[in-house]
C-alpha positions, 0 to 999 in steps of 0.5 A: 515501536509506536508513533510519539503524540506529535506524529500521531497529529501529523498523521491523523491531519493528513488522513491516515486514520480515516483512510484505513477506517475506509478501507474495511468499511469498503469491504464490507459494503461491497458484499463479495466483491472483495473476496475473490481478490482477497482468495488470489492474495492468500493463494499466491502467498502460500504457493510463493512462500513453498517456491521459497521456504524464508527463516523470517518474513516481513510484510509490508502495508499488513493493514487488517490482515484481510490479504494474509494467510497469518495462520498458513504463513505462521507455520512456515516460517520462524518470524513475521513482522508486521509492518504499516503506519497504523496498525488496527486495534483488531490486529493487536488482538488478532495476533496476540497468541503468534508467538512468532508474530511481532507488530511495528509501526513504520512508514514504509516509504521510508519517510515520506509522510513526514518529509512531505509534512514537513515542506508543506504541512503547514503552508497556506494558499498564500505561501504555497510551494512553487513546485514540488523540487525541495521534496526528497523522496527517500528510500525504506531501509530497516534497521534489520534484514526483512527476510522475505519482504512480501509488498501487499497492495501498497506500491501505488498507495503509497503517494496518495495522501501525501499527494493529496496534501501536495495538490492543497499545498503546492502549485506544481504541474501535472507533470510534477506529480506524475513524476512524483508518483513514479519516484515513490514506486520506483524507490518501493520497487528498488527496495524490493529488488535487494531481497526475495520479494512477493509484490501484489500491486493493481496496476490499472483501474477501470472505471464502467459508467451506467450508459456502459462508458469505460475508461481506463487509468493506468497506476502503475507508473513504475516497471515491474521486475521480472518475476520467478511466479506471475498472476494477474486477475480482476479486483472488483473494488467498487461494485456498489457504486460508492465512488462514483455515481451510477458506476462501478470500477475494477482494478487490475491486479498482478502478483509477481515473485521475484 
């Protein structure tokens, strides 16, 4: 189902549009960078999708698709849904001959974009939130069973901009929004726990400076379950210096099947 006018404000005011813009432009800046981790995404979705053979599956954070063998999963499976907040124009067209492919537009965090708008959106610097203890973060729960729900590189983008708007309109502690960030993974990863589930998440980024620095900063916060297949591997995320001046930044990335 696609988002009313006034959702579409919430979201365009608090970043969406631009950050999945950014994405695709990111990846097509950075030359080869991404096609490693692209190849390791396609490759574990494939072997998990032999290992478990689902009727139907449910991707969540689909975005341009770049991550997803579509035609391979196509074939083994009845039904996919597509699931993320905004979906490209591209994907529309890219799909509209999978008769077994449905689009819908979600917040598969289950509400937090607008739980977070609605505390905070419109506050100012002098009426800022105090902290951030009236924030309810919910849990994803769909109207139907999802099947196979395959999380694809989503688990720790889910708070960003939502935090980003927390740290213009609140006053909370560090503490408050390292608490907050674990909460929204924990919740994710609850959710995926109820049924069989691929997760491909980075779980740490580092940052090389040109004088061959190398700092470290871990965005997992939340523990990871236990899974039937496990990969880890290397994303070169920014190798064209894009984010910082004169350095480049790697995340590490784990696929797990549980």
């Amino acid at each position: 189902m696609p988002h009313t006018s006034s959702y579409r404000r919430i979201l365009h005011r608090m970043g969406y549009y631009n950050y999945q813009q950014g994405l695709i432009y990111r990846h097509l800046n950075q030359l080869d960078g991404w096609d490693n981790h692209l190849a390791h995404c396609r490759e574990f979705i494939i072997k998990a999708l032999d290992e478990v053979r689902p009727s139907r599956i449910t991707v969540l954070g689909s975005g341009w698709l770049m991550e997803l063998p579509l035609a391979e999963m196509a074939e083994r499976t009845k039904k996919i849904c597509l699931i993320d907040i905004v979906h490209p124009p591209e994907v529309f067209e890219q799909t509209s001959s999978m008769k077994n492919v449905e689009i819908s537009d979600q917040d598969v965090s289950g509400g937090l974009i607008e739980e977070v708008w609605n505390k905070a959106g419109n506050r100012t610097f002098f009426n800022r939130l105090q902290s951030l203890d009236k924030i309810v973060i919910p849990a994803y729960d769909p109207v139907e069973d999802p099947g196979m729900v395959i999380s694809l590189n989503i688990l720790t983008q889910l708070e960003i901009l939502p935090e980003k708007l927390l740290r213009k309109k609140s006053k909370a502690t560090e503490q408050e929004f390292f608490g907050f960030r674990k909460e929204v993974q924990e919740k994710h990863i609850s959710f995926l726990r109820k049924h069989p589930s691929i997760l491909i998440s980075d779980v740490k980024e580092v940052v090389y400076a040109s004088d061959s620095t190398l700092t470290e900063n871990s965005t997992l916060l939340a523990e990871l379950p236990h899974g039937k297949l496990t990969e880890e591997w290397i994303w070169d995320f920014d190798l064209m210096h894009e984010d910082f001046n004169r350095k480049k930044s790697q995340f590490r990335v784990v696929a797990v099947l549980f």
